[in-house]
N, C-alpha and C positions, 0 to 999 in steps of 0.2 A: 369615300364612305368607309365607316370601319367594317372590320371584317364580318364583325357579330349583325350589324345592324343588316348588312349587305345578304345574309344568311335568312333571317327574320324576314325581311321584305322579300325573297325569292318564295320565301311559303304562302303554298295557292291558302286559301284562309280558313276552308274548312273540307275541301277536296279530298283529305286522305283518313286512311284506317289505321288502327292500331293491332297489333299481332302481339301476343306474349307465347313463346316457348319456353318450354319448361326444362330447368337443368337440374340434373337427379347427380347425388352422391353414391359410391360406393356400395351403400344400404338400401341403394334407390327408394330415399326420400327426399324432397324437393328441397332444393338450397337455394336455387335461384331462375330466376326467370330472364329471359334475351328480348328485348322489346325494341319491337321493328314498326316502321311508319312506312307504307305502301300508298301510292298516289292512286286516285280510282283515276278506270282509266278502262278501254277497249282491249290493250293489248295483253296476250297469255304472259307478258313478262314488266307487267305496269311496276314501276316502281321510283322512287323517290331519287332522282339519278344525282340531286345534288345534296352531297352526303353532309354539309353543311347546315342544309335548310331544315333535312331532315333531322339532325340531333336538335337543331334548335326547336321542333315544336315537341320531341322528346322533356328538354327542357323548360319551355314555357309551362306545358302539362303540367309538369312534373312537379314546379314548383306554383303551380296555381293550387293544384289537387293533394300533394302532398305523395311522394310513392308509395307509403303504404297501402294507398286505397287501389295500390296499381296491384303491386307485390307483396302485397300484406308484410308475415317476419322474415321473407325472401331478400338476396339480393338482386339489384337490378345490374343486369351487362347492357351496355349503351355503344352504341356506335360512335366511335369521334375519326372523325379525317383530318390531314393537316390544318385545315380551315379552323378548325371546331378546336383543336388544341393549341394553335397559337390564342386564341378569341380568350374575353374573358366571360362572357355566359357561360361557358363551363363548368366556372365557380359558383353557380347559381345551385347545382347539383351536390346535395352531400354527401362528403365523402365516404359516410359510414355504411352509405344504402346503395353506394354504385362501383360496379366494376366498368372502366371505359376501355372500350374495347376498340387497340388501334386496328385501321382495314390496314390489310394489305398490300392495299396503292401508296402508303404512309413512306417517303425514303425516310430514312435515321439520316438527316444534314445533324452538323453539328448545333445549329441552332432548335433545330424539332428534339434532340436528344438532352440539351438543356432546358427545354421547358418541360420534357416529361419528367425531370428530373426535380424542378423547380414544381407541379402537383403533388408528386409522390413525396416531397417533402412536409406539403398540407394535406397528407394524410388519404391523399386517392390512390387507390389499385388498379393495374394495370393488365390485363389480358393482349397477346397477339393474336391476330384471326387471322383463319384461312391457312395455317401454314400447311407447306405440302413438301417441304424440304427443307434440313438443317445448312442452309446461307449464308456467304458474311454479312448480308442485310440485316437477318434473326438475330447474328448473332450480337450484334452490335444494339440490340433492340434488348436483349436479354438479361442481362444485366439489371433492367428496370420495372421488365414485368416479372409478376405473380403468377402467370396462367399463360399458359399457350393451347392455342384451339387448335387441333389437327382433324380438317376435313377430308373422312374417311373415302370421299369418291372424287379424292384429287390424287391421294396418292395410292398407288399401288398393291396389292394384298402380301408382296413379299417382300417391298420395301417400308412396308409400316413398324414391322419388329425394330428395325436399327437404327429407325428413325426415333420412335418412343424412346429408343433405349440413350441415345444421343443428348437428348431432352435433358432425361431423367437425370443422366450422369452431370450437368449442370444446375443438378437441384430444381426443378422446374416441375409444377403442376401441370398434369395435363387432361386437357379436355378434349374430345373424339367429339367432334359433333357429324350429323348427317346420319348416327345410326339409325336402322333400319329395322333389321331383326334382331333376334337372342343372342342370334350367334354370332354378329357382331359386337354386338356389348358383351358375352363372354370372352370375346376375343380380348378385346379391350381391357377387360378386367385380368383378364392375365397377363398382359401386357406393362401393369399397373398406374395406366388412368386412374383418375380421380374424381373425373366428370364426364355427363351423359348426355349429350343434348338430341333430342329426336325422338320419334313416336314407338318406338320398336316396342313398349311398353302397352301400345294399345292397340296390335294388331293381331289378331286371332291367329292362337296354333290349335288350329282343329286335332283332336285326339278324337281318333276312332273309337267307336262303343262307348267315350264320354257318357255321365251321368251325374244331371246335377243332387247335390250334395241334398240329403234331409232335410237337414237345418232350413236351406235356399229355398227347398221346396214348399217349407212351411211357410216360410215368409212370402212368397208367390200365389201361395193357396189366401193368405191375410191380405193380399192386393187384388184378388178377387173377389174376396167377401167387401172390402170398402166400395171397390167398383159397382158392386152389382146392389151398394145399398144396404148391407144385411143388418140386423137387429144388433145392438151393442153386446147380448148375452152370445151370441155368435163368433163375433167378435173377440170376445174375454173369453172366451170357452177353448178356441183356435189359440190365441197366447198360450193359456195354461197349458197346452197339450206338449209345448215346449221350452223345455226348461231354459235353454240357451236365450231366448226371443225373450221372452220372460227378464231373466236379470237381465241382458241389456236395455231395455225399456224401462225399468225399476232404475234403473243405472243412469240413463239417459235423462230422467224426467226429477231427477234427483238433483242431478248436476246443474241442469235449466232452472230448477227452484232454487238453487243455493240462495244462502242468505234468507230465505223465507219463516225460517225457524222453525220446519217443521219435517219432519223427514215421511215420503208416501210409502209406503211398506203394500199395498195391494196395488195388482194388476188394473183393477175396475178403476180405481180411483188415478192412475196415471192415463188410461184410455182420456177419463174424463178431462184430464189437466192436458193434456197435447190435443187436444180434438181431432177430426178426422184428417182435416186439410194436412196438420203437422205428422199426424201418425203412419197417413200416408207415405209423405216425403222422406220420414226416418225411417220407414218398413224399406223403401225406395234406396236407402243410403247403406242402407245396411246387408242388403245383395251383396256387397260390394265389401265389408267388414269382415275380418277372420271371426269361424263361430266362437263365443266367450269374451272377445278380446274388447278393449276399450276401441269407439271410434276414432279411426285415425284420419283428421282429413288431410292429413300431408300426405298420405300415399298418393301416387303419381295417378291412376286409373280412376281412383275416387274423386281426386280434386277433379281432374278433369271432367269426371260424369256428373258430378254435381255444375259444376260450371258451364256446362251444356244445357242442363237440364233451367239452370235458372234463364240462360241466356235468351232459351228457347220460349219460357214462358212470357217472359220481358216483352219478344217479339209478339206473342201473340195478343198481347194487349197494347201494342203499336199497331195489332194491323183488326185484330176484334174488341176494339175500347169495351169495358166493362162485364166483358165476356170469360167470367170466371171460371164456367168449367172448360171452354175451349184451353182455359191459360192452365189450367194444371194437367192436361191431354198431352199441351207439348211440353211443357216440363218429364212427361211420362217418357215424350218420347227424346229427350236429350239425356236422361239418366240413364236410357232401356239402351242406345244406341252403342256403349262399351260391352253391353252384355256378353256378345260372342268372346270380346278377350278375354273378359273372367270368367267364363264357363268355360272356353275352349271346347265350344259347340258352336255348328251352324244356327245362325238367329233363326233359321226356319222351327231348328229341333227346338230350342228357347221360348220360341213361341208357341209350340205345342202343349206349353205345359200353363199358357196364362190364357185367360180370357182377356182382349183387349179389343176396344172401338178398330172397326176396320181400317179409319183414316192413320189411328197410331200407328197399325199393322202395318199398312203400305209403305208409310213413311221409314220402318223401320227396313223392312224386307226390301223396296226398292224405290227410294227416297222419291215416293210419288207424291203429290196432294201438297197444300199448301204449309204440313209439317213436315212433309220431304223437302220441300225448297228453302225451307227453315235450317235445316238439318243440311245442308248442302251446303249454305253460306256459312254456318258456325264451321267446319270441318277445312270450308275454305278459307279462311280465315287464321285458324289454328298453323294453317302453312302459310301464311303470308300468300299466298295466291289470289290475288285483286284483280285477274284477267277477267275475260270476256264471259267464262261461263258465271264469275262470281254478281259481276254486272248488269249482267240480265238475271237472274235470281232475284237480287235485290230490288231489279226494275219488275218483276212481277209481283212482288211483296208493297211494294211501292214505300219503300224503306230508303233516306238520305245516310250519307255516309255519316254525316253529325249524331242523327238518332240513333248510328249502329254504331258511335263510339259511348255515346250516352248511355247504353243498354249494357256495353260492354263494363264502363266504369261500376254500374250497379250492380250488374251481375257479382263483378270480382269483389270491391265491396262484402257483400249478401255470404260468398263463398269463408271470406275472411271470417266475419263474425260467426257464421259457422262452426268453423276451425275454434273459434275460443271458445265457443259454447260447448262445444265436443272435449275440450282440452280435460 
C-alpha cells in the first residue's frame, strides 16, 4: 500500500480536533497560524501519534475547505514527518499558503534531503521544529529551510544567546516558540527572532493601582445601557458624550456601507444601521481597539477575543438551539474573557466596573456554569490539550468532536470576514 494511502486509512474518521496557534511577527501581528490535529481521547497527552495520518487529515481539510477559511491572509505551518514527505498528498497543499514544518524525528538521509529539495523547487517553504541545538543533523537540514523553530523550554536560558546567534550567522529565520511571558519574547526580540509562537500575549500583567482608561469606561458604561435595554436617545446621548466612540462608529458603519452611495454622517442614524445585536459586538470589539485608531483585527489579543467570543456563541446554540439571548451571553463571555490582559487588571476589579448576568460573571471569574465549561474547552483547545479534563467538558456540553470542528471552521471564517469588513 502506498505510503499516502497507508496514512489516510490510519485516520480514525472523525475522532479528532483541530488547534490553530497563532505566530506573531516582530510588530506582533499575526503572520501565521501552526495547525495541530489532536486525537480525542482520556489521556492528559491524547494526541495523534502517527504523524502521517495526522498531516494527512490536515490535508484532506485543507483542500476540501480551502485554508483560507482556516487561516484567512495567514500563513499555515503544517507538520510533515518522513512519511508525509516522501508521499505525494503533500502536493495537494499550496505552496503559497503553507509552511511544512519538518519534526524533529525527520533524519536528513540523502534521499529525505532530495526530496526536500525536489518541493522546494515547486515552490514550498520549509521550517525545522523543535530545535534545541546547532547539530550536524540541522546543519545538514539547513541549507533547505527558511525558518527554524527553537523551543524555548528545550534549551537552556544561557545557551539560547549562542545558539540564536549560530542560526542567524547562516542567514536563518528564527522562530522562539513556547513563549510564555513578555519577558521572554523581549528576550527574544533581542536576540533577533523573527517569530513568536505562544500565548504570552494573553496572559495578564497585573499593574498595581491600574485604572481603566475613559474612553474603555465609556464603552462599558454603552454595554450597560444595551444590557439593561435603555431607550435609543440613551443610547446616542452616551455615544455623543465621546468623541473618540463617536468617530469610530461613524467610521465603522461607513466602511460596512461602502458602496451604498451614501455616506452616514450622524451618530442616531449609524446606531440605526448596525442595530443593537451588531452595536453590541463592535462596542465589545473595540475594548480591545487603541482609542482613535482604525480597527485592527490582526492584533494578536483582539483576533483572539473575537474568536472566542464567536466560538463561544456557536456553542451556545449547539447546546440552546434558537436561544438567541443565551447565544450572545456567551459570545459576552468569550470576548470579556481576554479582558484582564488588556486592562492589566484582575477580572474581579474588570468587573466592578460592568453590570453583567451572574452566569457571565461566574463563567468569567471562575469558569463555573455551563459558559464556564464553554470557556474551559475553547482555552483548552487553543493549547492543543485534548486530555481528560477537555473530554469531560465536552461530555457535559454533550458536544462531538465533528460539531466542535464545525464551530471551529465557522467561527474562524465569521473572524475572517470580520477582519475585511474592519480593513
Amino acid at each position: 500500500m502506498h505510503a499516502e494511502a497507508t496514512a489516510v486509512s490510519s485516520m480514525p474518521s472523525d475522532e479528532f480536533f483541530l488547534a490553530r496557534q497563532p505566530i506573531l511577527g516582530r510588530d506582533q501581528h499575526l503572520v501565521a497560524f501552526e495547525l495541530l490535529f489532536r486525537a480525542a481521547g482520556e489521556h492528559e497527552d491524547a494526541r495523534l501519534t502517527d504523524g502521517a495520518a495526522a498531516t494527512a487529515a490536515v490535508i484532506s481539510h485543507a483542500s476540501q475547505l480551502g485554508l483560507e477559511q482556516v487561516v484567512g491572509e495567514q500563513l499555515a505551518f503544517v507538520n510533515v514527518d518522513e512519511v508525509v514527505l516522501m508521499s505525494d498528498f503533500v502536493r495537494f497543499l499550496p505552496p503559497r499558503k503553507v509552511i511544512l514544518e519538518i519534526l524533529e524525528t525527520v533524519k536528513p538521509t540523502e534521499q529525505l534531503l532530495a526530496r526536500v529539495a525536489e518541493l522546494k523547487a515547486l515552490g514550498f517553504k520549509f521550517a525545522l521544529d523543535d530545535v534545541v541545538d546547532h547539530t550536524a543533523e540541522v546543519d545538514k537540514l539547513l541549507g533547505l529551510v527558511d525558518v527554524v523553530k527553537i523551543d524555548l523550554k528545550g534549551v537552556h536560558r544561557k545557551a539560547l544567546r549562542p545558539l540564536a546567534a549560530s542560526l542567524r550567522a547562516v542567514d536563518k529565520k528564527l522562530l522562539a516558540e513556547k513563549v510564555e511571558t513578555v519577558e521572554e519574547f523581549q528576550l527574544c526580540l533581542e536576540l533577533g527572532f523573527e517569530f513568536f509562537q505562544g500565548y504570552y500575549f494573553a496572559r495578564p500583567v497585573i499593574l498595581s493601582g491600574r485604572k481603566i482608561a475613559p474612553s474603555k469606561l465609556t464603552i462599558l458604561r454603552l454595554l450597560e445601557l444595551l444590557n439593561a435595554d435603555a431607550e435609543d436617545a440613551a443610547i446616542e446621548s452616551a455615544v455623543k458624550r465621546d468623541a473618540l466612540t463617536s468617530l469610530n462608529l461613524l467610521r465603522l458603519v461607513n466602511g460596512r456601507a461602502a458602496g451604498s452611495g451614501r455616506r452616514i454622517e450622524s451618530v442616531s442614524e449609524a446606531i440605526a444601521r448596525l442595530g443593537r445585536k451588531q452595536l453590541r459586538r463592535w462596542l465589545q470589539i473595540l475594548l480591545y481597539n487603541t482609542p482613535g485608531a482604525p480597527v485592527e483585527l490582526n492584533a494578536p489579543l483582539l483576533q483572539l477575543a473575537t474568536t472566542r467570543g464567536k466560538l463561544l456563541e456557536l456553542m451556545s446554540l449547539y447546546v440552546h438551539p434558537d436561544n438567541v439571548v443565551c447565544a450572545e451571553r456567551a459570545f459576552t463571555v468569550g470576548i470579556m474573557s481576554l479582558a484582564d490582559a488588556l486592562f492589566s487588571m484582575p477580572m474581579a476589579d474588570i468587573l466592578d466596573n460592568v453590570e453583567l448576568a451572574d452566569d457571565v460573571r461566574a463563567a468569567l471569574l471562575h469558569r463555573e456554569g455551563t459558559f464556564g465549561t464553554m470557556l474551559v474547552v475553547v482555552e483548552r483547545l487553543e493549547k492543543a490539550d485534548t486530555g481528560r479534563q477537555f473530554t469531560a467538558a465536552l461530555r457535559r456540553l454533550g458536544l462531538t468532536s465533528k460539531q466542535v470542528r464545525d464551530i471551529e471552521l465557522e467561527a474562524f471564517d465569521w473572524v475572517r470576514e470580520l477582519a475585511y469588513e474592519a480593513a
